[in-house]
KEKEKE-592948 format. One line per field, with one value per residue: residue number from 1; residue in one letter; chain; x, y, z of N, C-alpha, C in turn. Coordinates in pm, 1 decimal. Each point is the difference from the previous one (the first is absolute). Example, Ala and Ser with C-alpha at 12.3 -4.5 7.8 and 13.67 -1.06 7.14 Angstrom:
! residues 2
resi [1  2]
resn [a  s]
chain [A  A]
nc1 [1319.0  -35.0]
nc2 [-569.0  105.0]
nc3 [780.0  -72.0]
cac1 [-89.0  82.0]
cac2 [119.0  119.0]
cac3 [0.0  6.0]
cc1 [90.0  -77.0]
cc2 [120.0  109.0]
cc3 [0.0  73.0]
***
This chain:
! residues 218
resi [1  2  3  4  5  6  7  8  9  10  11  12  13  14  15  16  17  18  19  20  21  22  23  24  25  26  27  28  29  30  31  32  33  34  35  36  37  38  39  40  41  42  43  44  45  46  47  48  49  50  51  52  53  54  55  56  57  58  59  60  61  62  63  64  65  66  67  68  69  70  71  72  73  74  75  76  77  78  79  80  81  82  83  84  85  86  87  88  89  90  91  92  93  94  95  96  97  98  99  100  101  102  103  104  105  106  107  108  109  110  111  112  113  114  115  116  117  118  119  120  121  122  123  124  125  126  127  128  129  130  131  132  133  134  135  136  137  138  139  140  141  142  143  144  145  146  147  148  149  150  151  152  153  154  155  156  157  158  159  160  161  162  163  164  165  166  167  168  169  170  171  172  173  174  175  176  177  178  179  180  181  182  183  184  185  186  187  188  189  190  191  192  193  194  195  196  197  198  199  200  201  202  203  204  205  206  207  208  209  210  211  212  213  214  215  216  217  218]
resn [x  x  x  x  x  x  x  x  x  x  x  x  x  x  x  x  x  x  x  x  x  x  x  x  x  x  x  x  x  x  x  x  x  x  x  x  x  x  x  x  x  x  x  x  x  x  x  x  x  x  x  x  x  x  x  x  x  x  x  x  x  x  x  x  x  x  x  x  x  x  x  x  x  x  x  x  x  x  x  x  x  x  x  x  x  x  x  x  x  x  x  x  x  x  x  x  x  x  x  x  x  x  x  x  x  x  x  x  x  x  x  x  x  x  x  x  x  x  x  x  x  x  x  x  x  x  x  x  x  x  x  x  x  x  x  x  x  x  x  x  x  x  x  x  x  x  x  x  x  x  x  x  x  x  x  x  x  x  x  x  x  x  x  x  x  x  x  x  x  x  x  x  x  x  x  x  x  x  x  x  x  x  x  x  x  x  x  x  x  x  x  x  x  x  x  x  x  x  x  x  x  x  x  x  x  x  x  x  x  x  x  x  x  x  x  x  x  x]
chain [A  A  A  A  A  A  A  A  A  A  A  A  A  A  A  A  A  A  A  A  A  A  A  A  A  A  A  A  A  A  A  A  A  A  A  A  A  A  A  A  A  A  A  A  A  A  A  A  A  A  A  A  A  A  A  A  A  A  A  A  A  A  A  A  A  A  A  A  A  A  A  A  A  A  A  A  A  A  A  A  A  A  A  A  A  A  A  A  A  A  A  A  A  A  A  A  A  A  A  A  A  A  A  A  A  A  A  A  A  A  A  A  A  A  A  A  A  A  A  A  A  A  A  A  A  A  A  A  A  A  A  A  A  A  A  A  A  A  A  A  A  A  A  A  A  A  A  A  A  A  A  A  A  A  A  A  A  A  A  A  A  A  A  A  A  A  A  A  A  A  A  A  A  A  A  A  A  A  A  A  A  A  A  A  A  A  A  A  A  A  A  A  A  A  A  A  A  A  A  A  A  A  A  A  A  A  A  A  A  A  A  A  A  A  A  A  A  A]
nc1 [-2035.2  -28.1  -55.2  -123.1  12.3  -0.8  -67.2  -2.8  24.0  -25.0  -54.8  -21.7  -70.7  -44.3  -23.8  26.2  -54.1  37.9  -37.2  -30.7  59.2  63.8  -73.5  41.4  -159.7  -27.0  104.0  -12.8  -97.2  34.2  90.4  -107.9  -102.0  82.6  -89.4  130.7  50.1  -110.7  -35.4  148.4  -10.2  -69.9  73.9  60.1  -103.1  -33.9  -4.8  18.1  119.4  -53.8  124.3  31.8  -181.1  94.0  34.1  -131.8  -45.8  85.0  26.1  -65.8  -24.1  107.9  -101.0  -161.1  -87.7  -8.9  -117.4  66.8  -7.7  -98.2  -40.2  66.7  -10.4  147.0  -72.1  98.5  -36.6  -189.7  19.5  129.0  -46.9  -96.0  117.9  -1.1  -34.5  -160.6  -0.8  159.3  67.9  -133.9  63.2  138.0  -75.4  -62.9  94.3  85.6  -89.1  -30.4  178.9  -3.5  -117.7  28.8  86.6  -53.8  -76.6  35.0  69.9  30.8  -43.5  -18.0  -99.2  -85.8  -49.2  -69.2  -113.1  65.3  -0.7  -137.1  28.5  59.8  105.1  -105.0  -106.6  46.9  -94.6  29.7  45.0  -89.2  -55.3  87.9  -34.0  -139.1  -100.0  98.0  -32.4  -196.6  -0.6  -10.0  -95.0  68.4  -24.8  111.6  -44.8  104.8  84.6  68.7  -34.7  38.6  118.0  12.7  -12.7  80.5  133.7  -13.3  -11.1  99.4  29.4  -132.8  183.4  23.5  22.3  93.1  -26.8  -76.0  103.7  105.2  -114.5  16.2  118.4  4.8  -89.2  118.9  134.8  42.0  40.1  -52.2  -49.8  -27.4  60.8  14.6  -133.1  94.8  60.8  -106.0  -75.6  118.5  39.3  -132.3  -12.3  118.3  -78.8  -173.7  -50.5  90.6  34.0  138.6  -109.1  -120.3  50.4  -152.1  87.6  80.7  -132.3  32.0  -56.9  26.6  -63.8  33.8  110.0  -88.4  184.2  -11.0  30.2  33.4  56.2  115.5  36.7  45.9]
nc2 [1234.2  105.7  -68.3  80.0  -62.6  -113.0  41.1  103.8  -152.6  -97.4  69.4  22.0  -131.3  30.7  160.6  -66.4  -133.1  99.9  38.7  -115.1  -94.5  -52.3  -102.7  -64.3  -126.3  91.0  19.9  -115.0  7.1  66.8  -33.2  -89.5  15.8  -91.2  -70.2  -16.3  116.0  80.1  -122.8  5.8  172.8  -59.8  -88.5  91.5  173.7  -173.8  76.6  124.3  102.5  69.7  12.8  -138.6  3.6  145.1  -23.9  -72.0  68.6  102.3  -50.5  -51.8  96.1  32.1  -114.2  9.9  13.0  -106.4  -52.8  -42.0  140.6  26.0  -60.8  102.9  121.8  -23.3  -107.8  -68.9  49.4  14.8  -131.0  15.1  40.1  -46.5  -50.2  80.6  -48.9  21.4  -87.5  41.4  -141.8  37.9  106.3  -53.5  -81.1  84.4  56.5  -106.2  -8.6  109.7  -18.8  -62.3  50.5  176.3  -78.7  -75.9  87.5  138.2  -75.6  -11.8  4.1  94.4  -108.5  46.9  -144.9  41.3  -102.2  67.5  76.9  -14.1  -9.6  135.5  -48.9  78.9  -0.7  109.4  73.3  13.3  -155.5  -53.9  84.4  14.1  -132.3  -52.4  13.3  -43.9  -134.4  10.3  35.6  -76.8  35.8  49.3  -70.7  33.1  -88.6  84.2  43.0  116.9  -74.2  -61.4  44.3  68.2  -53.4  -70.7  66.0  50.4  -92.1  10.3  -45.4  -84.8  -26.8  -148.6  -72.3  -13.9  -156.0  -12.3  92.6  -112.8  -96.3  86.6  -4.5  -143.3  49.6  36.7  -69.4  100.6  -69.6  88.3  -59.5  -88.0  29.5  147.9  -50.1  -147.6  23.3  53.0  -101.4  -33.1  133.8  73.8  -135.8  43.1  96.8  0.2  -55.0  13.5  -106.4  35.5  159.0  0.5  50.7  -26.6  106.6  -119.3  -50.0  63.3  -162.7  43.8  116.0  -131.0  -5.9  -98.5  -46.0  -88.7  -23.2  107.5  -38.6  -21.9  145.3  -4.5]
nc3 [395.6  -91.6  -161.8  26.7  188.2  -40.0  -68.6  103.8  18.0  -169.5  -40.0  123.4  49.8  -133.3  51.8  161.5  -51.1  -84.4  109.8  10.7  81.7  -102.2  3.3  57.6  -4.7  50.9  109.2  7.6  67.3  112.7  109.4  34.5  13.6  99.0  -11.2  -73.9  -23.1  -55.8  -76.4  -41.7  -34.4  22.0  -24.4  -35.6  15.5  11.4  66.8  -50.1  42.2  -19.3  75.3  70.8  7.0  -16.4  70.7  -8.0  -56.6  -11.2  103.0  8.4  -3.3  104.4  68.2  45.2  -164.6  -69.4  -44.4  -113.1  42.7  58.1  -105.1  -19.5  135.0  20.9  57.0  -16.1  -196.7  -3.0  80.4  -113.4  -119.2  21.2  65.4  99.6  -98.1  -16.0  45.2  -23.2  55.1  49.2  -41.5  62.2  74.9  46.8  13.5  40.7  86.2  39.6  42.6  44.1  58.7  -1.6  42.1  102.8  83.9  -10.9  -81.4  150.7  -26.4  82.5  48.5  -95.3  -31.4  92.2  -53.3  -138.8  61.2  79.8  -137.1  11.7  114.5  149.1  -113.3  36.0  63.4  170.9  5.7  -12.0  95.2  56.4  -76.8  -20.8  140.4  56.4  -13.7  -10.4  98.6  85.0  36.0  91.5  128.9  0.8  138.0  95.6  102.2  -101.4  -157.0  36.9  70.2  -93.4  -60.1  43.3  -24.8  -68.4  -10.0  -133.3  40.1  13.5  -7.7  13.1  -122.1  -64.1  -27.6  141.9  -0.4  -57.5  48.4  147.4  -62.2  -13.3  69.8  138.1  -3.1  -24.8  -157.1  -27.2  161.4  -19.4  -92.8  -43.2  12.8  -36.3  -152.4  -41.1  36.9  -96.3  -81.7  -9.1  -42.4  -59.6  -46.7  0.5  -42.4  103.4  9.6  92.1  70.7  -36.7  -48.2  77.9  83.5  -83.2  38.3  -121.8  15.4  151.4  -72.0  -84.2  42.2  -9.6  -30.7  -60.6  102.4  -56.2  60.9  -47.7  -5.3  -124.1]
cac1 [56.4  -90.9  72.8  92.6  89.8  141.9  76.6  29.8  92.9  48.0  83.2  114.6  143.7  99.3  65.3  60.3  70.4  135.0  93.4  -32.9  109.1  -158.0  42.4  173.9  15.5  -63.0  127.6  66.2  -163.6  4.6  90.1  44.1  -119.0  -16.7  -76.9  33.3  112.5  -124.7  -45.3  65.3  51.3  -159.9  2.6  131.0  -2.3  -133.5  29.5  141.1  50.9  2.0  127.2  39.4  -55.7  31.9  160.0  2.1  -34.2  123.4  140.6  -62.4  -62.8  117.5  57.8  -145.3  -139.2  -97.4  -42.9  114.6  109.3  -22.9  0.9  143.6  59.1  -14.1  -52.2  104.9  92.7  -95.6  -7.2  73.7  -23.1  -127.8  31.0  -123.0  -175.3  -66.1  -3.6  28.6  -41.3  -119.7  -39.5  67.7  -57.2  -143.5  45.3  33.8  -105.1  -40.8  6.8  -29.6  -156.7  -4.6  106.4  -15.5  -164.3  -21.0  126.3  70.4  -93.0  -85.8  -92.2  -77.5  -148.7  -31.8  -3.9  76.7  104.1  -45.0  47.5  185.5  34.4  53.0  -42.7  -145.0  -86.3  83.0  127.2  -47.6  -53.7  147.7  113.4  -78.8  62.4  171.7  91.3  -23.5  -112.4  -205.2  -80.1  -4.9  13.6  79.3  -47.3  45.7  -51.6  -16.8  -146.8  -93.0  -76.3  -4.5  -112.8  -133.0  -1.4  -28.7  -148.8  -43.8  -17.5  58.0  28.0  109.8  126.7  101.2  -73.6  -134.7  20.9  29.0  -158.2  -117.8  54.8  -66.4  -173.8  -25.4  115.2  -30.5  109.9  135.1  95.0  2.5  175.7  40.5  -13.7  77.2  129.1  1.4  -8.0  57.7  55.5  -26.1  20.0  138.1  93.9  -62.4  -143.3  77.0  -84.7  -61.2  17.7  40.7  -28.4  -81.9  11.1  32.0  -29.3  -83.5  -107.3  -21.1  -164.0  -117.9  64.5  -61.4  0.0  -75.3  84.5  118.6  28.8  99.6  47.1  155.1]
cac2 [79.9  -59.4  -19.7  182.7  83.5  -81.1  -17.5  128.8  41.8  -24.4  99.3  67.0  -130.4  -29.5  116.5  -13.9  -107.5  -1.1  39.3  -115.1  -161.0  -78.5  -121.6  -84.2  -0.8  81.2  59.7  -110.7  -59.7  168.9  -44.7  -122.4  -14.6  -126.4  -29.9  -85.1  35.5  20.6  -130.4  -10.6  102.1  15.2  -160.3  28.4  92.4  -31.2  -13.5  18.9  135.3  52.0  -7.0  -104.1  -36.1  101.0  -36.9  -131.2  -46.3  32.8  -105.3  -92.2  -9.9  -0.1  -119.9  -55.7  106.0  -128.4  -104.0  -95.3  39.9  7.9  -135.2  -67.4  1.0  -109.4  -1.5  77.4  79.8  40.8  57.9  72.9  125.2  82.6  8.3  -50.3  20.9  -56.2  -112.0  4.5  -132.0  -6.9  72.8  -37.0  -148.9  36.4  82.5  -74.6  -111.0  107.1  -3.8  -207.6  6.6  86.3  -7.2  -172.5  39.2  132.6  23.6  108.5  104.8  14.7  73.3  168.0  -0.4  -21.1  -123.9  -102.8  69.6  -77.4  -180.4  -10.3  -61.2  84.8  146.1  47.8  86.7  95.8  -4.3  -16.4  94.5  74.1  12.7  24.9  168.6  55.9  -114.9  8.2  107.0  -73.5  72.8  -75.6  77.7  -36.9  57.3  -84.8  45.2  93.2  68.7  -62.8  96.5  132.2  -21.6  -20.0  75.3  104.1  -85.7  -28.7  -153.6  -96.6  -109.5  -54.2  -37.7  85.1  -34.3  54.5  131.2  44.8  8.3  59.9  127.8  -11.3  31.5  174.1  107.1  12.4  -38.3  139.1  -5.5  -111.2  -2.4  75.1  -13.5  -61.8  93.9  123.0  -27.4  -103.6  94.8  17.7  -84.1  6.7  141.8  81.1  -112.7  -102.6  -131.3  35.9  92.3  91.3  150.2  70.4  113.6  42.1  -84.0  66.6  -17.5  -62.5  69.2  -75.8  -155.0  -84.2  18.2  -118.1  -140.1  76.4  24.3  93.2  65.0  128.4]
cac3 [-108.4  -104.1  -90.2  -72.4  89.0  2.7  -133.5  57.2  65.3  -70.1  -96.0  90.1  26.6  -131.8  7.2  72.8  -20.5  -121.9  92.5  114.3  -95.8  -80.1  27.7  -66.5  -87.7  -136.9  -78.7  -76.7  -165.0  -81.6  -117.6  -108.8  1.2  -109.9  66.6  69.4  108.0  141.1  85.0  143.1  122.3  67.5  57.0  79.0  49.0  105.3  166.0  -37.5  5.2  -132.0  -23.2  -29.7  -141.2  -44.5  -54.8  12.9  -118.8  -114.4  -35.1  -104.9  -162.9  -138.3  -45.9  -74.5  -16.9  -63.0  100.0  -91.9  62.2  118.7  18.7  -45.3  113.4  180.1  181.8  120.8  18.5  -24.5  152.3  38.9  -56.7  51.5  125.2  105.7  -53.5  118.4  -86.7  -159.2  -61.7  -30.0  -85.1  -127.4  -71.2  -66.1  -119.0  -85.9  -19.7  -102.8  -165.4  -29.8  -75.9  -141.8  -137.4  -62.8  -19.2  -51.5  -65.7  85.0  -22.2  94.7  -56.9  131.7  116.8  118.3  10.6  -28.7  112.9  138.8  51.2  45.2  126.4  56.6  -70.2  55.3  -77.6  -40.6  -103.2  -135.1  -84.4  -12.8  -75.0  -52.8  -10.0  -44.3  -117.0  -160.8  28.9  -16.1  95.0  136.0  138.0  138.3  120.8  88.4  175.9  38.5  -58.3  94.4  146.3  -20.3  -9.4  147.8  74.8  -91.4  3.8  -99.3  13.7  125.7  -35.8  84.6  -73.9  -93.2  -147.5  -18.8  -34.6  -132.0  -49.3  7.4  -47.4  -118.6  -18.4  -30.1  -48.0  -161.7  19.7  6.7  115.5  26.8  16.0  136.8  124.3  63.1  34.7  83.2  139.4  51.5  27.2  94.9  123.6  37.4  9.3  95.6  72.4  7.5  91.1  70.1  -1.3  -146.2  41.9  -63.9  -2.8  -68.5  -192.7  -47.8  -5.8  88.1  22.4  -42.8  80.3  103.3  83.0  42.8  58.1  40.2  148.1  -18.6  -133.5  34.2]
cc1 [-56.4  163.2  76.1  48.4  138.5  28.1  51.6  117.7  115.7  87.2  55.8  140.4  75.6  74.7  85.5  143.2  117.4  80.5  17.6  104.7  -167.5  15.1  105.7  -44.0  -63.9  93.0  81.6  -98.3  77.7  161.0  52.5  -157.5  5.6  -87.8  30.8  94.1  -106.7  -52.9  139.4  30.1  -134.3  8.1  166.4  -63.4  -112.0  101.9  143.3  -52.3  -3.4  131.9  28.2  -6.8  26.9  168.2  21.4  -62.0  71.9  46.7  -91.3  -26.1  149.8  87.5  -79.6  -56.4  -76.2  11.9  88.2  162.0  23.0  9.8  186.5  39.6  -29.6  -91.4  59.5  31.3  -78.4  -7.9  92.4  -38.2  -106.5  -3.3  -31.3  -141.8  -5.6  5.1  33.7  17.7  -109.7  -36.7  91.2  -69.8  -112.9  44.5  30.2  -140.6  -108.1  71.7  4.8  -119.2  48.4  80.6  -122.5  -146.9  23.4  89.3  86.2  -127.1  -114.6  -125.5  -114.1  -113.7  40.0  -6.5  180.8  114.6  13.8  13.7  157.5  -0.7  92.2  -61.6  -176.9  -96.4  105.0  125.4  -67.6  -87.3  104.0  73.1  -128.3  39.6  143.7  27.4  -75.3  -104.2  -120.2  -49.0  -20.5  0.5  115.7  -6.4  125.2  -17.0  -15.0  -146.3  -113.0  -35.7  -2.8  -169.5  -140.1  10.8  -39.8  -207.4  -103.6  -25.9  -5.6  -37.1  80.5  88.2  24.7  -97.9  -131.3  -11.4  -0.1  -117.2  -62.4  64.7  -36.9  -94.5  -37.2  81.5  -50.6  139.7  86.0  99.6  63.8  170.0  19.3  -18.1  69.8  120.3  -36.6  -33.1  104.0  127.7  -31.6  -18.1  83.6  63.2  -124.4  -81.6  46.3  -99.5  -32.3  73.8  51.9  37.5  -74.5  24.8  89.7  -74.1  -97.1  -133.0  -102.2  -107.3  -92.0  1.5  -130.1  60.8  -17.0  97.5  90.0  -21.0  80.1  55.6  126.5  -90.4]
cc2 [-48.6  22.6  170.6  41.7  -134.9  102.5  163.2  -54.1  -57.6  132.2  75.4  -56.2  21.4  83.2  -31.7  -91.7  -6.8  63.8  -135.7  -94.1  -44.5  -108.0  -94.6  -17.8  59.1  95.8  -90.7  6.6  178.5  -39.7  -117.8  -16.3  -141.4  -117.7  -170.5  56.5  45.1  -105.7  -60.1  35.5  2.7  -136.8  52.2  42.2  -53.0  9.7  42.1  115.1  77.3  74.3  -101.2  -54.5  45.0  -80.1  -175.0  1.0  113.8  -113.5  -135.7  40.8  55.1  -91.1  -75.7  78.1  -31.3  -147.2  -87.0  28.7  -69.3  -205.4  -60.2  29.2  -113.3  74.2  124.4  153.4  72.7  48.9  102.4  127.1  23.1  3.7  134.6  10.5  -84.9  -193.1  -49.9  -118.3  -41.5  77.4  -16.8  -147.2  106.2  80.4  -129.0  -58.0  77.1  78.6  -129.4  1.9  73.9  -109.2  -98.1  24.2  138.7  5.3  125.1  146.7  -8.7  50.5  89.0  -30.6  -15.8  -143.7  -99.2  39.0  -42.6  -162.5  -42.1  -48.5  164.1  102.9  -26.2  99.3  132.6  67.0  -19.6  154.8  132.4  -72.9  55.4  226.1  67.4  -46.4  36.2  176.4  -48.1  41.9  -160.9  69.0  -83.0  9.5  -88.4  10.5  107.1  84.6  -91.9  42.3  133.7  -3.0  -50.1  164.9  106.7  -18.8  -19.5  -159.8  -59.3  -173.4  -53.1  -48.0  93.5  -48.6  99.0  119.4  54.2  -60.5  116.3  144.2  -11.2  8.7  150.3  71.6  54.6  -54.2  117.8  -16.4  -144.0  -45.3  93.3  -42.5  -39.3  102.9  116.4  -41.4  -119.7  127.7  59.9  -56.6  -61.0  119.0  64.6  -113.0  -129.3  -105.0  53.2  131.6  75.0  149.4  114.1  117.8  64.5  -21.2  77.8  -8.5  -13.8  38.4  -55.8  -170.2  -25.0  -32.3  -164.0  -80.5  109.0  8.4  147.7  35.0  136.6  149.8]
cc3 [-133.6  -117.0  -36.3  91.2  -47.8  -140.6  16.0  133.6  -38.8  -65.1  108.3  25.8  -142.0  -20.1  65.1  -41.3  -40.4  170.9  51.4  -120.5  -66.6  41.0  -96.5  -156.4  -125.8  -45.0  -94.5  -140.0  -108.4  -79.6  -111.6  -85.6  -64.0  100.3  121.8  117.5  116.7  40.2  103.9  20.3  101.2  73.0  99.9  87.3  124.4  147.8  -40.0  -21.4  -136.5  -57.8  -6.7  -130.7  -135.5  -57.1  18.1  -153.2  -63.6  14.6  -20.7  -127.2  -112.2  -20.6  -89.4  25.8  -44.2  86.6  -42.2  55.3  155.9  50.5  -58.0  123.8  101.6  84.9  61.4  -15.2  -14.9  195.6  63.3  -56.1  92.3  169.7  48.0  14.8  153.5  -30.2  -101.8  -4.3  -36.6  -123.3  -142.9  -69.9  -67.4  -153.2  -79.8  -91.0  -129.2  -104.0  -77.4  -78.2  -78.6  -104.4  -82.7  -48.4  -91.5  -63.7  21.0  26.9  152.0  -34.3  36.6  43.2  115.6  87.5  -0.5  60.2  92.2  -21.4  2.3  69.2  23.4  -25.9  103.9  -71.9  -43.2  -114.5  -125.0  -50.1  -19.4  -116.5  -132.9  -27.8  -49.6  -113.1  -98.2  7.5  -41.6  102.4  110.9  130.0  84.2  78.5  49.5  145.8  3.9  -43.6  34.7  164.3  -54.4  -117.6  110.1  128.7  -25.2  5.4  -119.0  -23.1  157.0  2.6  65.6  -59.8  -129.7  -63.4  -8.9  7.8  -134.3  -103.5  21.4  -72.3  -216.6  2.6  5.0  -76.0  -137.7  -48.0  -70.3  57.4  0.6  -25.7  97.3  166.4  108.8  42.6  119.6  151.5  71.3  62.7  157.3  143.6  44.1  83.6  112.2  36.7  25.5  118.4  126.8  42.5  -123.8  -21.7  -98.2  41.7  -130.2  -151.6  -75.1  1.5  100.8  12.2  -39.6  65.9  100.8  145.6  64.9  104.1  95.2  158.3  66.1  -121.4  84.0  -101.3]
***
């Protein structure tokens, strides 16, 4: 698949999308656009339900919404608000620990490179170019499982990890797309191009799909 059939099956999937849940947290970036609530609504939402993740951070954040806030709550009562995240003792030390750096390093303030993101404890590429994209609108690529096999499936890319996807998508993507992209294929690969048995009888796009890995499809 070359760059003008993704960027034709781009503008179909966007027509579509406003019917499909957006992902958790870009409904959060849409209602707070504050850049620290998307760096741990994105450290909540790892191996966690995008409902869970959904009412684990209302009820954290109307208690803390700043990193100064967030360091006056107990252990305990941080494991209790964000209960049943995936790993929330693990995830309540990491929140603690990164709002610990913003207060003492960014004078509470998160900041929008890329680099200085990736030296959090817990922040990956992923989390770091979602708070970059939602938190300041800087042109980044989020690749997580899902735009990462829907990009190899589709056969605009062929790659084996998320990281080396979201390289080989900064070389072709134009970045028009480059925020949208995530949202629109993290949607769809929830709702039609799912892991396994997807249902390409139902996906608008399926006339240009490669097609790549698929064994079985609905």
């Amino acid at each position: 698949m070359n760059t003008k059939t993704i960027i034709q099956v781009l503008q179909i999937l966007k027509k579509e999308y406003p019917r499909w849940n957006a992902p958790v947290v870009t409904l959060i970036a849409q209602r707070s656009k504050d850049p620290f609530q998307i760096l741990i609504s994105t450290l909540l939402s790892l191996r966690t339900k995008d409902d869970v993740t959904t009412q684990a951070s209302k009820r954290l954040f109307e208690k803390a919404h700043t990193p100064q806030q967030m360091l006056m709550l107990k252990t305990s009562e941080i494991q209790h608000l964000i209960y049943p995240v995936g790993f929330y003792k693990r995830k309540t030390k990491t929140i603690l620990k990164v709002s610990r750096i913003l207060t003492k390093q960014y004078n509470g303030e998160v900041p929008d490179e890329l680099d200085a993101l990736l030296n959090f404890p817990g922040v990956g590429r992923k989390t770091a170019n979602l708070v970059i994209t939602l938190g300041f609108g800087k042109p980044g690529i989020c690749v997580d499982t899902h735009v990462h096999r829907i990009s190899n499936r589709l056969g605009y890319v062929c790659t084996k990890t998320p990281e080396k996807t979201e390289m080989a998508l900064r070389e072709k993507l134009p970045k028009k797309w480059w925020i949208p992209y995530n949202d629109i294929f993290v949607a769809f690969g929830q709702i039609l191009c799912r892991p396994i048995s997807p249902w390409c009888s139902r996906c608008p796009v399926a006339m240009f799909c490669e097609k790549v890995g698929i064994k079985n499809h609905r």
